[in-house]
BADRENMI-318902 format. One line per 2 residues: number of its first residue (from 1); their letters; for each residue x, y, z of N, C-alpha, C. Coordinates in Angstrom, 1 decimal, padded with zeros to 4 digits. Layout:
// BADRENMI-318902
NUM	A	X:Y:Z:X:Y:Z:X:Y:Z | ... $
END
This chain:
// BADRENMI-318902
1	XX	000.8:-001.2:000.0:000.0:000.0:000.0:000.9:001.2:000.0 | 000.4:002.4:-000.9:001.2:003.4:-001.0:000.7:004.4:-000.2 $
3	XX	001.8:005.1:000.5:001.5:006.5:001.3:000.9:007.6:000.5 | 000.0:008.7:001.3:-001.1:009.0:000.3:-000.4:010.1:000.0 $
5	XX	-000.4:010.5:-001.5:000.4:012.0:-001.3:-000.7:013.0:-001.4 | 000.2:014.1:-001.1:-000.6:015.3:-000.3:-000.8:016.4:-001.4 $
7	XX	-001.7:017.3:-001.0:-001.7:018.5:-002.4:-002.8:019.5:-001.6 | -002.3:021.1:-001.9:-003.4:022.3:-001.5:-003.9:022.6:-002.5 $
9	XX	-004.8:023.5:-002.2:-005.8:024.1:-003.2:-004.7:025.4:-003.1 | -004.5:026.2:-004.4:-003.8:027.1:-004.7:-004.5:028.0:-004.6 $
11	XX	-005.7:028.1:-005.6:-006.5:029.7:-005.8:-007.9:029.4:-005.8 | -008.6:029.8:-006.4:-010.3:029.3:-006.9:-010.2:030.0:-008.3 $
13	XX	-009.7:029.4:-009.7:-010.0:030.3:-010.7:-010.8:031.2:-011.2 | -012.2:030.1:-011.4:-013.5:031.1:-011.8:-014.6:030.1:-011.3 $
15	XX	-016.0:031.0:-011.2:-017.8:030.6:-010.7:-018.0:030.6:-012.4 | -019.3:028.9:-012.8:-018.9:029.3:-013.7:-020.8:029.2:-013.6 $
17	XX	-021.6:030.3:-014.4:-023.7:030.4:-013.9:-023.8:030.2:-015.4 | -024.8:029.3:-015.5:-025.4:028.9:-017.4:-026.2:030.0:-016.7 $
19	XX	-026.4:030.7:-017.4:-027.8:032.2:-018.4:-028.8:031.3:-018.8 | -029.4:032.6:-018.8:-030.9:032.3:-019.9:-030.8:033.4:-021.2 $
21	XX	-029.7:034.2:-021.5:-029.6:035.5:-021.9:-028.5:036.3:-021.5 | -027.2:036.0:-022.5:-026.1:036.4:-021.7:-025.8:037.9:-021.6 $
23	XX	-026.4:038.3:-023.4:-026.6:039.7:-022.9:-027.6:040.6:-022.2 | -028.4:040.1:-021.8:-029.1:040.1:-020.3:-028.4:040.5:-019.0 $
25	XX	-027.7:039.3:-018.8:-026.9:038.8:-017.5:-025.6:039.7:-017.9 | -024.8:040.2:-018.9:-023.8:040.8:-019.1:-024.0:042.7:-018.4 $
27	XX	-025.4:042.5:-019.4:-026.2:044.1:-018.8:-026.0:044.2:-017.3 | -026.0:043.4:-016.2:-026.0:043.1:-014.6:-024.4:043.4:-014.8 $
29	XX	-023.4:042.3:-014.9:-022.4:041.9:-014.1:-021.8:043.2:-015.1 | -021.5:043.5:-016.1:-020.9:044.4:-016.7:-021.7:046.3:-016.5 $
31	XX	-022.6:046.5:-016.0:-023.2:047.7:-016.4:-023.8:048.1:-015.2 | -024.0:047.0:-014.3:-024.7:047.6:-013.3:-023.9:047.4:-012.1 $
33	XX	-022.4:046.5:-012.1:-021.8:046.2:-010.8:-020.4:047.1:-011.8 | -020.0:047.7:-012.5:-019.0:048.3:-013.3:-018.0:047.8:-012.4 $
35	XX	-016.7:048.1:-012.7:-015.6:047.8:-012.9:-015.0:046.7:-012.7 | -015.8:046.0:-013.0:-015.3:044.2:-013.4:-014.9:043.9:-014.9 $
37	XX	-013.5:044.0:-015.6:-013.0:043.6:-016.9:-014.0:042.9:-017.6 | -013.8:043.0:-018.4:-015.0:041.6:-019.7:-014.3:041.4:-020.6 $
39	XX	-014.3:039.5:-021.3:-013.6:038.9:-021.7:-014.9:038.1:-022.8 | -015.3:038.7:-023.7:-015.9:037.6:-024.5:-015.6:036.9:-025.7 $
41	XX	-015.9:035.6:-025.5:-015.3:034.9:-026.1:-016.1:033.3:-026.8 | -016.2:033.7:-027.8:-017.0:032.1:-028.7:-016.4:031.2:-029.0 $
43	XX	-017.3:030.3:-028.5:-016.6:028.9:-028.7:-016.8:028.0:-029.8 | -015.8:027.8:-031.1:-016.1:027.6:-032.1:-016.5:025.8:-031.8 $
45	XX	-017.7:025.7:-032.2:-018.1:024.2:-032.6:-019.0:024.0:-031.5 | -018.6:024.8:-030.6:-020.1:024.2:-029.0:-021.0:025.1:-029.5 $
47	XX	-022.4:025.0:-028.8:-023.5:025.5:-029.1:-023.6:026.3:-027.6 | -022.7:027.2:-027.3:-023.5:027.9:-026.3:-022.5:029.2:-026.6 $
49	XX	-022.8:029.9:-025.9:-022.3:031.7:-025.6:-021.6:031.7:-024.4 | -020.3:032.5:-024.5:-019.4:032.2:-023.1:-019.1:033.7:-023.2 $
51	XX	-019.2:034.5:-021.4:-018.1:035.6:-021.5:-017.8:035.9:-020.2 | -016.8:036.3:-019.6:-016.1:035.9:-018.9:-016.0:037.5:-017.8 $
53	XX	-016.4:037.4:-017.0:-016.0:039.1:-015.9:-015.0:038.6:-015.1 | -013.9:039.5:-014.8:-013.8:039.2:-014.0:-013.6:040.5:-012.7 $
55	XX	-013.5:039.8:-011.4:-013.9:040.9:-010.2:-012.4:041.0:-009.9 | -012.4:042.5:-009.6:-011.2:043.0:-008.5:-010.5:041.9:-007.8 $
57	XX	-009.5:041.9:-007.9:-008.6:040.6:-006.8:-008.6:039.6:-007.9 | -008.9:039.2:-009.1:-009.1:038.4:-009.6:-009.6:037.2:-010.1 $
59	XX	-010.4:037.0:-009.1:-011.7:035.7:-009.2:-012.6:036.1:-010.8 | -012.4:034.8:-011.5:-013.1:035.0:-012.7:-014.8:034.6:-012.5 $
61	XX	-016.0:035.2:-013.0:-017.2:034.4:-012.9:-017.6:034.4:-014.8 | -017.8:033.5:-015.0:-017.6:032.7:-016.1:-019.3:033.0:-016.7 $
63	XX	-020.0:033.5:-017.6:-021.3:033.4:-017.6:-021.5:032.7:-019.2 | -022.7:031.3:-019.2:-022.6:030.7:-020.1:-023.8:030.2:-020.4 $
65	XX	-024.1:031.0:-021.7:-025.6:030.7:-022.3:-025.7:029.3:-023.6 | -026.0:028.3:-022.9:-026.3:027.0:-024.1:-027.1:027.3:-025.0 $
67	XX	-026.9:027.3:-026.6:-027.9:027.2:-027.3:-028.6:026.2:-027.7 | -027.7:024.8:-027.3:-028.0:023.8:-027.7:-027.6:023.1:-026.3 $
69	XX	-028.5:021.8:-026.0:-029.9:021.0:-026.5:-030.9:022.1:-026.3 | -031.6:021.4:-027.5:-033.1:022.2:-027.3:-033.9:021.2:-025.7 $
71	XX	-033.7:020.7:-025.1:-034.6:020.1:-023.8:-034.0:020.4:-022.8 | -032.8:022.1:-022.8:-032.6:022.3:-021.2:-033.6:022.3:-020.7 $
73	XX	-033.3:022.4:-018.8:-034.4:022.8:-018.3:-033.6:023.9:-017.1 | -034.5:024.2:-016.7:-035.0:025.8:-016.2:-035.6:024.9:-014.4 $
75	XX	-035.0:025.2:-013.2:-035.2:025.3:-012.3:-035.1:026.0:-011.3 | -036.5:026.0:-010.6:-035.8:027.2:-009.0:-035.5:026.4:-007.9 $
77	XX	-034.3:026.6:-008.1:-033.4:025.7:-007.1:-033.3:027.1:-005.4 | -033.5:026.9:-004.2:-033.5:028.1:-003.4:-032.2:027.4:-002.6 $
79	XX	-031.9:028.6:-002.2:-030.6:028.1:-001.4:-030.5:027.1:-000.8 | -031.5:026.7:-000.3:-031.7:025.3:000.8:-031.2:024.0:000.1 $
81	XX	-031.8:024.0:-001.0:-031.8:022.8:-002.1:-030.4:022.1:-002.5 | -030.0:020.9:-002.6:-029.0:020.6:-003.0:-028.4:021.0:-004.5 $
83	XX	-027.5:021.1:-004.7:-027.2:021.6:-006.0:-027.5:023.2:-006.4 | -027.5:024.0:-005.4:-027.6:025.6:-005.3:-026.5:025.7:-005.0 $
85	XX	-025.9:026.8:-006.0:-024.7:027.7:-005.3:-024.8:028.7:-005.7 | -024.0:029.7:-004.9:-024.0:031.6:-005.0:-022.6:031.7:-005.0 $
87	XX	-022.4:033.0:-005.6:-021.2:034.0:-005.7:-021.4:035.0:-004.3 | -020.3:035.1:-003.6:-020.5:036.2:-002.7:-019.2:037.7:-003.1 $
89	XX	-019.9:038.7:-003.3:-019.1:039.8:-003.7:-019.0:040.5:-002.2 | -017.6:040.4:-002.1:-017.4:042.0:-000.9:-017.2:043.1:-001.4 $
91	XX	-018.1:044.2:-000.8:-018.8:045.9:-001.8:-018.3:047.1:-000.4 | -018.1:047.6:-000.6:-017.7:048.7:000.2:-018.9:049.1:000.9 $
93	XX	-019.8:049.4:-000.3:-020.9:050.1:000.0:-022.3:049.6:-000.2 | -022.8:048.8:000.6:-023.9:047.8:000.1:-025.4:048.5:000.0 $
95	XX	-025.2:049.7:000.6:-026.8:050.3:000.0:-026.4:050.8:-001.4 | -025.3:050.9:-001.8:-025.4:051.6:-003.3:-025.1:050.4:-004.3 $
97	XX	-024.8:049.2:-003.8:-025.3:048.2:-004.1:-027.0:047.9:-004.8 | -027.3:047.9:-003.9:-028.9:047.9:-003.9:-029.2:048.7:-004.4 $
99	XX	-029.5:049.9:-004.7:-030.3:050.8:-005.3:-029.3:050.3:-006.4 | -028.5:050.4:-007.2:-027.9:049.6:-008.5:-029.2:048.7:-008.5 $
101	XX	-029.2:047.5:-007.8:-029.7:046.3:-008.0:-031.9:046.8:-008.4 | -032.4:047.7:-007.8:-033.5:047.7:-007.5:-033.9:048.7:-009.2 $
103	XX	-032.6:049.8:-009.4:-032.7:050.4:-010.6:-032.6:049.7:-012.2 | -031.9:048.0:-011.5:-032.1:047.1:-012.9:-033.4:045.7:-013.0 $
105	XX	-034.2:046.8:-012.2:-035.1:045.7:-011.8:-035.2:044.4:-011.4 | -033.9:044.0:-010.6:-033.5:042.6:-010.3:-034.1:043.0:-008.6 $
107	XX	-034.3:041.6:-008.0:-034.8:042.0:-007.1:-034.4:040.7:-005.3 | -034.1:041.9:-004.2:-033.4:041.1:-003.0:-034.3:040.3:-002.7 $
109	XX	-033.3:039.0:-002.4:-034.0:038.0:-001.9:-034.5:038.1:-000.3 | -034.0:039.1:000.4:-034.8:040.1:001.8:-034.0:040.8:002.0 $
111	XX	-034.3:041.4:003.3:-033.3:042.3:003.5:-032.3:042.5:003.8 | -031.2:043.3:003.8:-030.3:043.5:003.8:-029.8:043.0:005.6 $
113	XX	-029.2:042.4:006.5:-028.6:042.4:008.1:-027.4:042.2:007.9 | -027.1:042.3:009.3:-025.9:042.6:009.9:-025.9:040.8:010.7 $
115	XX	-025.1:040.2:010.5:-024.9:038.8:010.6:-024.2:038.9:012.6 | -024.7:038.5:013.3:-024.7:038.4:014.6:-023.5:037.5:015.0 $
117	XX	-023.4:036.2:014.8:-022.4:035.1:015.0:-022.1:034.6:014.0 | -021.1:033.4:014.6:-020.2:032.8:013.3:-019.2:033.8:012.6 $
119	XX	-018.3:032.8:011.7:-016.9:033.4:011.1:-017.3:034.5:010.7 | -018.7:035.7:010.1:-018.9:036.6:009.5:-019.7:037.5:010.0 $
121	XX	-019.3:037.1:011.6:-020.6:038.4:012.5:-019.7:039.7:012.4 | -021.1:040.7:012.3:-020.1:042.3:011.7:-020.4:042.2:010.4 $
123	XX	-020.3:041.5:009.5:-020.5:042.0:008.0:-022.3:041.9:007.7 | -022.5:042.8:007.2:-023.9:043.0:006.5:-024.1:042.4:005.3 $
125	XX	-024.9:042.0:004.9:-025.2:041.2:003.9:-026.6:041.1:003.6 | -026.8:040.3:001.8:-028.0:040.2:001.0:-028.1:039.4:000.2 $
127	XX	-028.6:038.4:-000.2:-028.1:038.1:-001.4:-029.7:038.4:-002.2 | -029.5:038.4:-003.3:-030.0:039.2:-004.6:-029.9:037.6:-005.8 $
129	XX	-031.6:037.6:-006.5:-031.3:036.9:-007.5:-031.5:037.6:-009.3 | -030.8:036.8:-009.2:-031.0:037.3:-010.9:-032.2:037.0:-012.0 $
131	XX	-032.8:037.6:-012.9:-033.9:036.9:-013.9:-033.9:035.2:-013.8 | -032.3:035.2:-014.1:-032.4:033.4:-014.5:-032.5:032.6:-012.4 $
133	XX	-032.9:033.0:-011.2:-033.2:032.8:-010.3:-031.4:032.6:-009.9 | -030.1:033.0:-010.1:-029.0:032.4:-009.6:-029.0:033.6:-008.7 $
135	XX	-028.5:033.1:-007.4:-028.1:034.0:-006.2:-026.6:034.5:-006.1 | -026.8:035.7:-005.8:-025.5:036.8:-005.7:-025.6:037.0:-004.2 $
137	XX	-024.7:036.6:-002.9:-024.7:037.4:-002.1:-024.0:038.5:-002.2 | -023.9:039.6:-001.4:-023.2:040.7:-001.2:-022.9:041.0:-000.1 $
139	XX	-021.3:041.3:000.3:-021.3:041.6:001.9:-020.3:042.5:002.1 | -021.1:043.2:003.1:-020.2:044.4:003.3:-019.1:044.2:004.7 $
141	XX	-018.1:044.9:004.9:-017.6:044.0:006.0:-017.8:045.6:006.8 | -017.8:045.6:007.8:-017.5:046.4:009.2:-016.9:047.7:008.7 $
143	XX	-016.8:048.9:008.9:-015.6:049.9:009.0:-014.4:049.5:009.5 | -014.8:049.4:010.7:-013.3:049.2:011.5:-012.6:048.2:011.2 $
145	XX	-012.4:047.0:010.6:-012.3:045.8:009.9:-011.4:046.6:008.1 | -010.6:046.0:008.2:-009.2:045.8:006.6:-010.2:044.7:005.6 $
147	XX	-009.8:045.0:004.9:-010.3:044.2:003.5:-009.6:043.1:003.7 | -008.5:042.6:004.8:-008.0:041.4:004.9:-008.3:040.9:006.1 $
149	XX	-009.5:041.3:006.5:-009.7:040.4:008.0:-010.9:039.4:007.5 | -011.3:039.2:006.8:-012.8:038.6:006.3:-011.9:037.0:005.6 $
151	XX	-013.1:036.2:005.8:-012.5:035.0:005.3:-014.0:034.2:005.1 | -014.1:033.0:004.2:-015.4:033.0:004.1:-015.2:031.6:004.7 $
END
């Protein structure tokens, strides 16, 4: 029997959300959260739409519209559900977040709190879904708190 070898996780490249409408979803992540780069890019011989943001610090979120099969399907999967996942953005400013979010008619999934215990009491948070129902949280961290004390 062989000793097991060992290995870390280095970074998290990119989040990668299938669309229903990339230039929809690009309108959001490009126009209404600005200053995230955009990278689009077609993929010769697949049948879907790929373009790529990426956020400050460099975490890529990958957004990818299938044109093909015609028999996707379309579910509301809620956070609770297995097979749900969210992007969480840290914002400086999470009410000008929101009013962004409420001026592109996308709409919070409640309200905005301030998280009491656990690794992330002190930060405020929301998460927000999109047309195609994918969840964005948003979290603002404390004042008194560095952009390097937060950990998820």
């Amino acid at each position: 029997m062989s000793a097991a070898k060992s290995f870390r996780i280095i970074s998290a490249d990119h989040t990668g959300i299938t669309v229903s409408n990339l230039e929809r979803s690009l309108a959001f992540w490009r126009d209404v959260l600005g200053e995230m780069a955009e990278q689009i890019t077609g993929v010769k011989g697949a049948e879907l739409k790929l373009a790529v943001v990426k956020a400050p610090g460099g975490h890529k979120i990958e957004l990818l519209e299938y044109l093909a099969p015609p028999d996707r399907k379309r579910t509301d999967v809620r956070p609770c559900d297995v097979g749900h996942i969210h992007v969480a953005l840290v914002v400086d400013d999470l009410d000008v977040v929101l009013e962004r979010i409420v001026a592109a008619s996308w709409k919070a999934a409640g309200k905005a709190q301030t998280l009491k215990t656990g690794p992330n009491a002190g930060k405020r948070v929301v998460y927000v879904r999109d047309p195609d129902g994918t969840t964005i949280e948003f979290m603002q961290i404390p004042k008194q708190k560095s952009s390097t004390d937060f950990a998820d």
